[in-house]
N, C-alpha and C positions, 0 to 999 in steps of 0.2 A: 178431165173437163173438156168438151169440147165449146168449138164455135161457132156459134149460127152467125153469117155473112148477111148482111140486108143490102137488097138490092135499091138501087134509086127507087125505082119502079112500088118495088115494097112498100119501102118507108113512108111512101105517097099513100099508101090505105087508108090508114085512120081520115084524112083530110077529106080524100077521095068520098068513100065508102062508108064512114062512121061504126067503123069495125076495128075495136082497142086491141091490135096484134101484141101486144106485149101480154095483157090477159090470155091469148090465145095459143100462144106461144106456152106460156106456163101449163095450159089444159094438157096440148099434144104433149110435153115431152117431161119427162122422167125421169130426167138425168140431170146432172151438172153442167150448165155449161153457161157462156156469157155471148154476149150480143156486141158486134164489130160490126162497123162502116169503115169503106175507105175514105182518106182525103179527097180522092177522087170525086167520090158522091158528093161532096158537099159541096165542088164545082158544079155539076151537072144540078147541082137545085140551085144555082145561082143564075146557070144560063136556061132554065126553064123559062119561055114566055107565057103570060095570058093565067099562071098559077100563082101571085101573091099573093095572095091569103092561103093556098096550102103548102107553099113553100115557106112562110112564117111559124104557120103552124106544126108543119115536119120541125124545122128548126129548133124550136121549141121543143117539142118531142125530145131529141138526139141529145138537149143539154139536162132536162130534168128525169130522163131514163139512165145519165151516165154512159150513154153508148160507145164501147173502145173503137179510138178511128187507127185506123191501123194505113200505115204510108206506102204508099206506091212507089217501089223504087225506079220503076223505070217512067221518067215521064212522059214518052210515045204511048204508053199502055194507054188501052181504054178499061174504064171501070170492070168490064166484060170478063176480057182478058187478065185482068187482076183476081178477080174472083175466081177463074178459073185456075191459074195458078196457086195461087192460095191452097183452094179446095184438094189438089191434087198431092199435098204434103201432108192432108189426111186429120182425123180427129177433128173435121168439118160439114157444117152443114149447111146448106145456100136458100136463103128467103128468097125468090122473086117471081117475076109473072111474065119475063121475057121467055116467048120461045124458043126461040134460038138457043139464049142459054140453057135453056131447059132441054134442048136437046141433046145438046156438050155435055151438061151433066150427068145425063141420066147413058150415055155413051161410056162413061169414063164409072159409074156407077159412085156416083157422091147422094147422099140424101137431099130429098129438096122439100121445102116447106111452099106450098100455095093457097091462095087462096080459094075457096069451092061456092058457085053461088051468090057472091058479094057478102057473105055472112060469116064465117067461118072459114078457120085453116084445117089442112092437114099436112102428115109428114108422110112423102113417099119416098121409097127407099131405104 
């Protein structure tokens, strides 16, 4: 089974965009696997300004999908940096829309999940 990792940035779609990632997620993939957040991210939707109502809304998402939050053991890491480690122990796959990280991943060759058009996901990699 693997895991698809959401990113802050991710998790912010549906609110964003009006684009049900969890349906879409189920379209692209084929396989086994379960949907993690870090503790981390739920920091970063807390210190987001000017988004309260898609930060309720995310929130809400995360407890009625059962989304596994998986712990950051280092607490210097940034959410980023968690993901990437994570990803790098394999039998993973990375939701989000930062490039940066999209760079690292796709360096290091991890699958990643984005969004295309504001409509629609796909999985590259």
């Amino acid at each position: 089974m693997k895991t698809i990792i959401l990113d802050t940035d991710f998790i912010l779609i549906p609110a964003k965009y009006k684009v049900d990632i969890f349906a879409e997620i189920d379209r692209i993939c084929d396989f086994n696997y379960k949907l993690a957040i870090f503790d981390k991210t739920l920091q970063e939707l807390d210190n987001l300004k000017g988004l309260k109502r898609q930060v309720k809304l995310t929130k809400q998402l995360i407890k009625t999908k059962g989304l596994n939050i998986l712990k950051c053991v280092l607490k210097d890491k940034t959410v980023d940096m968690a993901i990437l480690g994570y990803a790098n122990l394999g039998q993973s796959i990375v939701a989000t829309q930062d490039m940066a990280l999209k760079r690292s991943l796709r360096a290091k060759q991890i699958p990643i999940i984005t969004l295309r058009q504001k409509k629609y996901l796909i999985l590259q990699g």
